[in-house]
C-alpha positions in Angstrom: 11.3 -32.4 -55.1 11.4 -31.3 -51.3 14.0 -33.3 -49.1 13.5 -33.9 -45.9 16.1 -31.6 -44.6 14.1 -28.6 -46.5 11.0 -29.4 -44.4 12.9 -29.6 -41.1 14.2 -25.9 -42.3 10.8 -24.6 -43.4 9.6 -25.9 -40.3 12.4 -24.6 -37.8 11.5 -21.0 -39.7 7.9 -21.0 -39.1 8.3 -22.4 -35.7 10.2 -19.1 -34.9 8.2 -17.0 -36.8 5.5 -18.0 -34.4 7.5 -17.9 -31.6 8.7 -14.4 -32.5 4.7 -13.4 -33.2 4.0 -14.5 -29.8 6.5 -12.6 -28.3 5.2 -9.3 -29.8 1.8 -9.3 -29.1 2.8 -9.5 -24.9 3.9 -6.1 -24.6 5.1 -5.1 -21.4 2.7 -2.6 -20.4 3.7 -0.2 -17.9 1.3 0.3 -15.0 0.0 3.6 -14.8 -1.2 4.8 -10.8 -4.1 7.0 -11.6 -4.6 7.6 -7.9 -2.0 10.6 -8.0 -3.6 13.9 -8.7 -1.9 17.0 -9.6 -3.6 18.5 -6.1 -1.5 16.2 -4.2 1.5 17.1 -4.8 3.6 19.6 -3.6 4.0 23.3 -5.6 7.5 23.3 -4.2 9.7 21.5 -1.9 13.0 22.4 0.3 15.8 20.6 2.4 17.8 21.6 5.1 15.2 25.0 5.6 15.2 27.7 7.4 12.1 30.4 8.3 12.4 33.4 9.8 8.8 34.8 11.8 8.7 38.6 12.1 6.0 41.0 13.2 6.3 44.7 12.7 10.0 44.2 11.6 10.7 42.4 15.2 12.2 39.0 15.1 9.5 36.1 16.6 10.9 32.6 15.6 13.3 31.1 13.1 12.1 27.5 11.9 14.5 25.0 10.8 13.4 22.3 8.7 14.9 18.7 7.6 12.4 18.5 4.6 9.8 21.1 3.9 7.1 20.4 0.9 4.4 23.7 -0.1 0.3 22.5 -1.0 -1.8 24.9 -3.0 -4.7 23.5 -1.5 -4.9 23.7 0.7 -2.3 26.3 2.0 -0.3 24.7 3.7 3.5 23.1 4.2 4.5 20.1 6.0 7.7 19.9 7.1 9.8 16.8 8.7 12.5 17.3 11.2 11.2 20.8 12.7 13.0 22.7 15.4 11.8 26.2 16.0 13.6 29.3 18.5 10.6 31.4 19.9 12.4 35.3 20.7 11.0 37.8 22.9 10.4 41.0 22.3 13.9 42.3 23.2 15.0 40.1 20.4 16.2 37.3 22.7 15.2 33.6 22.3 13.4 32.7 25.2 12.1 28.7 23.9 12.8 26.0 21.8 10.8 23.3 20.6 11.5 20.4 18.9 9.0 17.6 16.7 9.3 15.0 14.0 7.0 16.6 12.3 5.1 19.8 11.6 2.3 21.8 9.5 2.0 25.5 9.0 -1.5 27.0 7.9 -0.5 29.5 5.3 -4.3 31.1 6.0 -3.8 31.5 9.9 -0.1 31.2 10.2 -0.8 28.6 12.9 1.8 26.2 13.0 1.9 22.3 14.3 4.2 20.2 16.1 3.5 16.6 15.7 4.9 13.6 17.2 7.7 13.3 19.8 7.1 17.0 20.5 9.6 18.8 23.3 9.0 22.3 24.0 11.8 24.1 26.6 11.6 27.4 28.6 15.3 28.7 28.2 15.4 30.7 31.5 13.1 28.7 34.1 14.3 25.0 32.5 10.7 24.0 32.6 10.1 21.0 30.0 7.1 20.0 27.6 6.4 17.1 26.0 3.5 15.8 24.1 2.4 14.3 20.8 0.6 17.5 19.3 1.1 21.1 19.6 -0.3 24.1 18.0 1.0 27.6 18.2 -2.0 30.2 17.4 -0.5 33.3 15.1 -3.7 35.0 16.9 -3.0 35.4 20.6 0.6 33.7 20.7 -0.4 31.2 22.6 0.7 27.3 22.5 -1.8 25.0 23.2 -2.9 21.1 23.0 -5.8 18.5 23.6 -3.4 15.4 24.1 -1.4 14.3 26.8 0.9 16.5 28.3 4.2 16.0 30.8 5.7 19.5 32.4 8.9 18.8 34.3 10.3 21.7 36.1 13.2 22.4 38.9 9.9 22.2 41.4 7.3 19.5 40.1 6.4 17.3 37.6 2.6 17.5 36.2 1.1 15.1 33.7 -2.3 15.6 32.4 -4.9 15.9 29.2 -5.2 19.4 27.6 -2.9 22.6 27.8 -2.7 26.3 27.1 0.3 28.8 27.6 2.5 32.0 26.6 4.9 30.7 23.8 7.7 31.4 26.2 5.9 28.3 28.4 6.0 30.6 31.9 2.4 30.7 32.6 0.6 27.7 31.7 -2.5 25.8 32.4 -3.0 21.9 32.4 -6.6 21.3 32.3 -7.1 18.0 33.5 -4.4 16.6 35.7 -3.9 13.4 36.2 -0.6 13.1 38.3 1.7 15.2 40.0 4.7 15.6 42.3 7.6 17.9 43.8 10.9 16.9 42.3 13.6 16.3 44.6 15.3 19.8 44.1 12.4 21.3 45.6 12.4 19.0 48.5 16.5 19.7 49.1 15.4 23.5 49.3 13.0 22.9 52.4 
């Protein structure tokens, strides 16, 4: 015969059997994110880069780049922290330009500035800021829908749409929607 101590015992046992059945049957199931595909991400990535531009052997631009990440598809790299030297044909830098952010086309070699961008003419000091730049591979040329703010020695023009040489000397604003001589130019009448 049984006492009652043996039942408390056979009941404490099955009590954590249970208890230990319960446990096992809530797995802790990872989630999985199937919204990553292999597409999106990048075939290779780089820090602290550095691309040189060349044409026909001739130096063009060197890029510097915080954090650089390659696509597949399509062609492309982004790149975070850009600053880019533009050189003339002598081999001399004549611009710099600066962004948060930037894309290179891998097809068209265009490249984009994005955000906070501020592009500088070495020899006249003329400034340009915007949001968005492109520079077309094509003609060489640096151009822009968005807002645009020139400041010079002479003047100060803001206005929608732009288009210039990548050294920024001759450049057209295509809507302006202020302007004014700086006080340099003033001093000089």
């Amino acid at each position: 015969m049984k006492s009652f101590s043996d039942y408390i015992a056979l009941l404490f046992i099955l009590l954590i059997a249970i208890f230990v059945m319960s446990c096992a049957s809530d797995e802790i199931k990872p989630e999985v994110d199937l919204t990553l595909e292999e597409a999106n991400l990048p075939v290779q990535e780089s820090w602290n880069s550095k691309v040189i531009f060349t044409e026909e052997g001739k130096l063009q631009g060197i890029l510097y780049s915080d954090h650089m990440r390659e696509f597949k598809d399509p062609k492309e790299k982004w790149l975070d922290g850009v600053r880019i030297i533009f050189y003339n044909k002598e081999g001399e830098p004549t611009s710099h330009l600066t962004a948060k952010k930037g894309k290179i086309d891998e097809v068209t070699q265009d490249m984009y500035a994005i955000d906070s961008v501020v592009a500088t003419n070495d020899s006249s000091h003329v400034k340009l800021e915007t949001d968005e730049l492109m520079w077309r591979k094509k003609d060489e040329k640096i151009v822009t829908d968005k807002f645009v703010r020139i400041t010079s020695d002479e003047e100060i023009i803001e206005g929608y749409g732009f288009e210039s040489d990548q050294q920024i000397k001759n450049y057209v604003i295509r809507n302006v929607t202020y302007q004014t001589i700086t006080q340099k130019k003033k001093n000089v009448k």
